[in-house]
RODO-941490 format. One line per field, with one value per residue: residue number from 1; x, y, z of N, C-alpha, C, O, CB in turn. Coordinates in steps of 0.001 Angstrom, whole numbers, plus 524288, in hexadecimal, padded with zeros to 5 digits. Glycine has a CB too. Layout:
! RODO-941490
i = [NUM/...]
n.px = [X/...]
n.py = [Y/...]
n.pz = [Z/...]
ca.px = [X/...]
ca.py = [Y/...]
ca.pz = [Z/...]
c.px = [X/...]
c.py = [Y/...]
c.pz = [Z/...]
o.px = [X/...]
o.py = [Y/...]
o.pz = [Z/...]
cb.px = [X/...]
cb.py = [Y/...]
cb.pz = [Z/...]
END
This chain:
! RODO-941490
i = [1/2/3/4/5/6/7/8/9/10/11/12/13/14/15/16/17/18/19/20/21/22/23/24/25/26/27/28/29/30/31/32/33/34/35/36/37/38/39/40/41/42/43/44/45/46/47/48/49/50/51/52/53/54/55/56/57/58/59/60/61/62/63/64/65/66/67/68/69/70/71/72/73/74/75/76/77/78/79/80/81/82/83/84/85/86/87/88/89/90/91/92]
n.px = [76E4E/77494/782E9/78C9E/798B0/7A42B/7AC42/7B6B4/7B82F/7BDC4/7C5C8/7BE8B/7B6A0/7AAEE/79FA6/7978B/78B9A/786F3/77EBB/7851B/78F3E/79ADE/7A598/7A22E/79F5E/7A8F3/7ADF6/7A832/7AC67/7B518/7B719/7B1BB/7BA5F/7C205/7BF3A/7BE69/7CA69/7D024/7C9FA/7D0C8/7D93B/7DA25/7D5AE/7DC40/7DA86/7CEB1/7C533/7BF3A/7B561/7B388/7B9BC/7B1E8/7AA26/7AC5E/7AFFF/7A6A8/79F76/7A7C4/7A5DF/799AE/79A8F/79F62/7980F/79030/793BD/794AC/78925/78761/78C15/78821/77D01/77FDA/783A0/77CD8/7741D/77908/7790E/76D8D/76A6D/7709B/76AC6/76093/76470/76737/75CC8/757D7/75BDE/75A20/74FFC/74E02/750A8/748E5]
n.py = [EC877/EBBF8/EBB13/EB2B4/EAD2D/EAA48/EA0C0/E9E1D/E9379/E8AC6/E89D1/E8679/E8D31/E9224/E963A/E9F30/EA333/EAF3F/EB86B/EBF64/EC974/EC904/ECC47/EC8F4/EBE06/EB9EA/EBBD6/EB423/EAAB4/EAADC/EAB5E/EA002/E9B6C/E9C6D/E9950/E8E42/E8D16/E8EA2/E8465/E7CD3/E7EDD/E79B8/E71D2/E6B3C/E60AC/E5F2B/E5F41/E63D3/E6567/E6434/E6CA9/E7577/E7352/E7473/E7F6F/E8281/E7FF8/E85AC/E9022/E8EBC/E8E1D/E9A0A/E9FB7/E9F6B/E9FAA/EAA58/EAD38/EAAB5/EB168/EBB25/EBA11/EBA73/EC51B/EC9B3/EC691/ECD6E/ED769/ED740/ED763/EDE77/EE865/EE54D/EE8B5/EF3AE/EF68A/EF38B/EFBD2/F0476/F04E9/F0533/F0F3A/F15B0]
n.pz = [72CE9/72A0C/728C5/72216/728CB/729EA/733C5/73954/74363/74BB1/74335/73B4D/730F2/731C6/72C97/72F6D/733D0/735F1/73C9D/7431C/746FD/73FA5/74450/750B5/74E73/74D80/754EA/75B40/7559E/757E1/762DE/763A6/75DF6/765AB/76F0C/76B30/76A54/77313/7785F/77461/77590/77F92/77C65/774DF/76EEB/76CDE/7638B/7598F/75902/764DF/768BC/7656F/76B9E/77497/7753E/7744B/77B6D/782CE/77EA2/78292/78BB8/78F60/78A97/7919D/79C36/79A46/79B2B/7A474/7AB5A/7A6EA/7AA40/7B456/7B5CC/7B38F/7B9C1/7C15E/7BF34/7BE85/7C938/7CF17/7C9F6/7CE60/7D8F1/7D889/7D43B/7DE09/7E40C/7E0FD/7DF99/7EBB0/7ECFB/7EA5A]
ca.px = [76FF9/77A02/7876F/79086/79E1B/7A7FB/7AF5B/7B9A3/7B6A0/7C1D1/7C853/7BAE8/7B61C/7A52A/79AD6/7941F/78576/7858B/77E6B/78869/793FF/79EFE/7A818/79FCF/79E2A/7AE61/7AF44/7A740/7AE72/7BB8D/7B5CC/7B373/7C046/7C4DD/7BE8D/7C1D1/7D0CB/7D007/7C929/7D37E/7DF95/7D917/7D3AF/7DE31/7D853/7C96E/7C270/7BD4F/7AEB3/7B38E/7BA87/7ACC3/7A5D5/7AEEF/7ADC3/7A018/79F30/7AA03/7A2B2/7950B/79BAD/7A106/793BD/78C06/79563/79390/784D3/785B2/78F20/78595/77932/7823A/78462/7758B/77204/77A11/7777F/76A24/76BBB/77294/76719/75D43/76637/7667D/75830/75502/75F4A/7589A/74966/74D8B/7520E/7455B]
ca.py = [EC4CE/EB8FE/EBAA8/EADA6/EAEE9/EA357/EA26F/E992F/E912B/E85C3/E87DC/E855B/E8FDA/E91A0/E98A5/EA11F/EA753/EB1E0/EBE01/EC2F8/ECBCD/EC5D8/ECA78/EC671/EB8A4/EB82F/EBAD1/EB00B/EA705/EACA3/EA7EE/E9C65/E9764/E9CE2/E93D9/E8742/E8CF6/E8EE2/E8115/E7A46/E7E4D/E7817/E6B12/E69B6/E5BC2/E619A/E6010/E6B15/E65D2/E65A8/E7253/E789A/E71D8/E7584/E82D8/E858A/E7FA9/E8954/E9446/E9035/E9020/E9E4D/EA34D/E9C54/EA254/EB0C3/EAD0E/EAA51/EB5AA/EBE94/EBA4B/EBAE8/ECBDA/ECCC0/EC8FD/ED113/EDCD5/ED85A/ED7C8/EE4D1/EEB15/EE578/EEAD7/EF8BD/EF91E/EF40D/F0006/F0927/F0446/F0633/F1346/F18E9]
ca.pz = [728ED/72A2E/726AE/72405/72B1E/72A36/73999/73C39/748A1/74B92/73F6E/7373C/73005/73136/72A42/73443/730BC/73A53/73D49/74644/743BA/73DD1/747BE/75324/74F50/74C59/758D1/75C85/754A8/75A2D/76781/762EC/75BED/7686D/7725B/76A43/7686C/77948/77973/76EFC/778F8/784FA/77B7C/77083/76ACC/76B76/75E84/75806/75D0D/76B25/76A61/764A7/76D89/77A0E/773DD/772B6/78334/784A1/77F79/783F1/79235/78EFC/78C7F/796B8/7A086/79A11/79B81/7AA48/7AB66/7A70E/7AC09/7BA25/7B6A6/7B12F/7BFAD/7C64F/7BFC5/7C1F2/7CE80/7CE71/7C714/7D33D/7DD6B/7D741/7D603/7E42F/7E633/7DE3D/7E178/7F0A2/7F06C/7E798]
c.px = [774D6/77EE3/789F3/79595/7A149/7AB68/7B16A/7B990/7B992/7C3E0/7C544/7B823/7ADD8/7A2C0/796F9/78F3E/784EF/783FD/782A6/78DEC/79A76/7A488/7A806/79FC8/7A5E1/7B077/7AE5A/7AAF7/7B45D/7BB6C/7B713/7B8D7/7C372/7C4E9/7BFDB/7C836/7D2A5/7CE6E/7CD5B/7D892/7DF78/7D825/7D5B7/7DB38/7D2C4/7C6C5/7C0DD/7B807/7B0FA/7B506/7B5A6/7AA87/7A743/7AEF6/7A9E1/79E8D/7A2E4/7A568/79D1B/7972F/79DA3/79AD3/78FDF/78E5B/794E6/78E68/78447/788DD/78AF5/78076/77B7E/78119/77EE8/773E9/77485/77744/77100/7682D/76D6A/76DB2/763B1/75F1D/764AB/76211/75587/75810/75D93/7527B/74B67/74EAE/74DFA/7428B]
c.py = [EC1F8/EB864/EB429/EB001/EA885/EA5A2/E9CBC/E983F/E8A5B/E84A5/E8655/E8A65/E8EEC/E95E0/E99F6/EA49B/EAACE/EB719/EC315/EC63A/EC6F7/EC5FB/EC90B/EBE81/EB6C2/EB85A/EB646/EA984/EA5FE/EA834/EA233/E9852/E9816/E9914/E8FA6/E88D0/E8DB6/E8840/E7CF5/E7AFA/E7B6C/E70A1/E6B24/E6637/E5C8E/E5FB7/E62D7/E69AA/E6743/E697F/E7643/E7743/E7314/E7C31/E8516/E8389/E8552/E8E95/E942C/E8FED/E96C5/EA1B3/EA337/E9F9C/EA9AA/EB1EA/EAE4A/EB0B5/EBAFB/EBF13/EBA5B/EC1C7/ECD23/ECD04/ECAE7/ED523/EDC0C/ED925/EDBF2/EE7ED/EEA0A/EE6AB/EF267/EFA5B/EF71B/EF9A9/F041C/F0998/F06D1/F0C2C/F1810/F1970]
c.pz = [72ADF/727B4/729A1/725F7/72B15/7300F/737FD/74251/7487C/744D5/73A19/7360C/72F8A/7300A/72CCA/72FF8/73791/73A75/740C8/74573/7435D/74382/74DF4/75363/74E29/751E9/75CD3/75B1F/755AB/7602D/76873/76262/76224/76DBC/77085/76ACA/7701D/77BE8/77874/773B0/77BAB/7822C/774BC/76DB9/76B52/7661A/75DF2/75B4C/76331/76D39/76859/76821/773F6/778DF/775F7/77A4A/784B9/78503/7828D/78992/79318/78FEB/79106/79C1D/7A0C0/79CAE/7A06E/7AC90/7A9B6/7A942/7B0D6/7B9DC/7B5BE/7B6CA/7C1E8/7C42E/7BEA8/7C7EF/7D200/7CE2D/7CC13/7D7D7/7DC5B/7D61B/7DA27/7E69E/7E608/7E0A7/7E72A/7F215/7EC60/7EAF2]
o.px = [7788A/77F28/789EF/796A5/7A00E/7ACC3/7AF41/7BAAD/7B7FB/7C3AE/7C76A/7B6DA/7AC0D/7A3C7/7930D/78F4E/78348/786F9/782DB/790D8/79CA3/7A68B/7AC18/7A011/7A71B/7B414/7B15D/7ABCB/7B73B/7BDEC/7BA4A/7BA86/7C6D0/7C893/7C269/7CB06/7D744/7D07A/7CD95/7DB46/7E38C/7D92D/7D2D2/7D8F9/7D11C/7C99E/7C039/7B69F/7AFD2/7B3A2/7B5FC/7A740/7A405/7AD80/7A9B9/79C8E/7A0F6/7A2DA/79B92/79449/79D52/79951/78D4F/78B7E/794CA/78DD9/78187/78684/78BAB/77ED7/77790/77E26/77CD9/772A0/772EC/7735C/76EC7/7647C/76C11/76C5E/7637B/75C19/761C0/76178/750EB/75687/75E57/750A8/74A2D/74E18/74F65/73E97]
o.py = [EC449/EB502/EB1FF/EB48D/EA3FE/EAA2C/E98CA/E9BA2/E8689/E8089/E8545/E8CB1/E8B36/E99C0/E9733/EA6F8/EA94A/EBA7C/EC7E2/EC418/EC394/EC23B/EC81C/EBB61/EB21C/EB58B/EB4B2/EA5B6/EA23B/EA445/E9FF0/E9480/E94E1/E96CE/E8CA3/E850B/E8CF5/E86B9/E7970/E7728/E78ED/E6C74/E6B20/E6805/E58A2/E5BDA/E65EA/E6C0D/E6B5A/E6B08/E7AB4/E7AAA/E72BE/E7E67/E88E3/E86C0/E88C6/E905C/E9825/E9271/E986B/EA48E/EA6B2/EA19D/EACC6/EB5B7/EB1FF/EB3A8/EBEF2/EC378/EBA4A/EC3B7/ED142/ED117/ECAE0/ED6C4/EE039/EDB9D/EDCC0/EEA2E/EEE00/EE604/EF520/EFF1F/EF868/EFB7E/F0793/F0D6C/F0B77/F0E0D/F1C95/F1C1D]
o.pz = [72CE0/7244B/72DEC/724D2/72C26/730DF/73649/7458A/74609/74257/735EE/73A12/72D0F/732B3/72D15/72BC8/73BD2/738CE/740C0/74248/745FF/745C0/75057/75708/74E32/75366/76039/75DF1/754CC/7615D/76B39/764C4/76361/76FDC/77343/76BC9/77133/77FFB/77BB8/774CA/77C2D/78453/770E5/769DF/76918/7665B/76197/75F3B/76571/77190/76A2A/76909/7777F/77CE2/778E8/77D42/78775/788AD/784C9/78C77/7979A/7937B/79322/79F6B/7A46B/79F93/7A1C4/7AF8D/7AC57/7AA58/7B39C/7BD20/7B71C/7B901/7C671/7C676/7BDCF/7C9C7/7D68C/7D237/7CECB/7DB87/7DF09/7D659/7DA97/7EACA/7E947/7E2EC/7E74D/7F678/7EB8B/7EA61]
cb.px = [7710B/77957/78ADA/79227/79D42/7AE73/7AB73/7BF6B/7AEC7/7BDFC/7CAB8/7B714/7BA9C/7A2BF/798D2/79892/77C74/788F2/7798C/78947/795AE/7A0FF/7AA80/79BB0/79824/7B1BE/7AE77/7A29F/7AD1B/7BC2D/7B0E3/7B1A9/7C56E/7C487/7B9E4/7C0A1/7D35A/7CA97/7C546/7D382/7E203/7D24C/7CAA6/7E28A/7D9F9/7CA38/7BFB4/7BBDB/7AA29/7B5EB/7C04C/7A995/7A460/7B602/7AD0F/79A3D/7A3AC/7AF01/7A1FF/78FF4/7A169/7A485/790EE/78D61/79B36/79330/782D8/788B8/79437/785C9/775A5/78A2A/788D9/76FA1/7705A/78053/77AF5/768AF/76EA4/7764B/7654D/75B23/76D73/76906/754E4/756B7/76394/7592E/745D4/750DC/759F5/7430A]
cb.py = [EC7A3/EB587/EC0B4/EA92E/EB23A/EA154/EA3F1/E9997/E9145/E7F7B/E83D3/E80F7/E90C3/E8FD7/E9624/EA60C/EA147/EB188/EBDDA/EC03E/ED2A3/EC8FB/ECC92/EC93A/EB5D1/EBBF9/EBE01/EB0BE/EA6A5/EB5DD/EA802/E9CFD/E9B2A/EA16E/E928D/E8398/E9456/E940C/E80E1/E7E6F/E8226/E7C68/E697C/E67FE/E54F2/E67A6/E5E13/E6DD3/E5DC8/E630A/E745E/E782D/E6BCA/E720A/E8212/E8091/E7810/E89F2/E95EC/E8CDD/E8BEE/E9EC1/EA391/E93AB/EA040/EB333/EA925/EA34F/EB478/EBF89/EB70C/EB854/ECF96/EC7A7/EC66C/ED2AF/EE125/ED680/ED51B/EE632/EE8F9/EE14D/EE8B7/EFA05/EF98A/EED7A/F00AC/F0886/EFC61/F0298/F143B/F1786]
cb.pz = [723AA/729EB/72821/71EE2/73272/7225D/740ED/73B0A/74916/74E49/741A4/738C5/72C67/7355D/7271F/739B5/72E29/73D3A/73F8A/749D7/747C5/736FD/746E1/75199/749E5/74804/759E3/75ACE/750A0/75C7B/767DD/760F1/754E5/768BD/773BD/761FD/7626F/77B38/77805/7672A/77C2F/7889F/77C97/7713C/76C82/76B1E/75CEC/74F41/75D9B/76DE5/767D2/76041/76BA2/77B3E/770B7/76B0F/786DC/7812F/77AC9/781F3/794E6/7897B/78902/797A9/7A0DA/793C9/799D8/7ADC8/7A747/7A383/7AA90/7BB17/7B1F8/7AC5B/7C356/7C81F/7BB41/7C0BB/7CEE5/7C8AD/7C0CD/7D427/7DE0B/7D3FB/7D262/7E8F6/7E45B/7D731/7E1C4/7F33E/7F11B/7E323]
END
C-alpha cells in the first residue's frame, strides 16, 4: 500500500506517494538538496530549473560511473572464478 509523505526539495515542500520506507527515501531527498546546495556554490545565478537540471546530470553521471564500476569487478571476479576452475579442473 501507498503512503503520502510531504519532502522538501529546494525549499518547496512535495507530496510523495511512495511505497518505500520513509527513512530511505529522506535520505534520498537529503542527497538531493545536497547536490543542488554543492551545484548552487559553483553556479550562484543558476535558476532553480538549471540547478535541477545540472543536478539530475550530476547524479545520472554518479550512477553511470557506479554502473561501469561494477560491471569492471563482476568481470574480474569472473575472471577469477575461470582461473580457479581451470586450476581446479587441471589438477582432478
Amino acid at each position: 500500500m501507498s503512503d503520502v509523505m510531504d519532502v522538501t526539495i529546494m525549499g518547496r515542500t512535495i507530496s510523495l506517494r511512495t511505497d518505500g520506507d520513509p527513512e530511505y527515501v529522506n535520505q534520498i531527498v537529503s542527497y538531493l538538496n545536497d547536490k543542488i546546495e554543492e551545484i548552487k556554490k559553483s553556479h550562484p545565478d543558476a535558476t532553480e530549473l538549471n540547478l535541477a537540471i545540472l543536478a539530475s546530470l550530476n547524479i545520472a553521471d554518479d550512477y553511470m560511473g557506479a554502473l561501469v564500476r561494477q560491471r569492471a569487478t563482476f568481470s574480474q571476479i569472473e575472471a577469477h572464478c575461470d582461473d580457479l576452475i581451470t586450476m581446479i579442473d587441471s589438477h582432478l
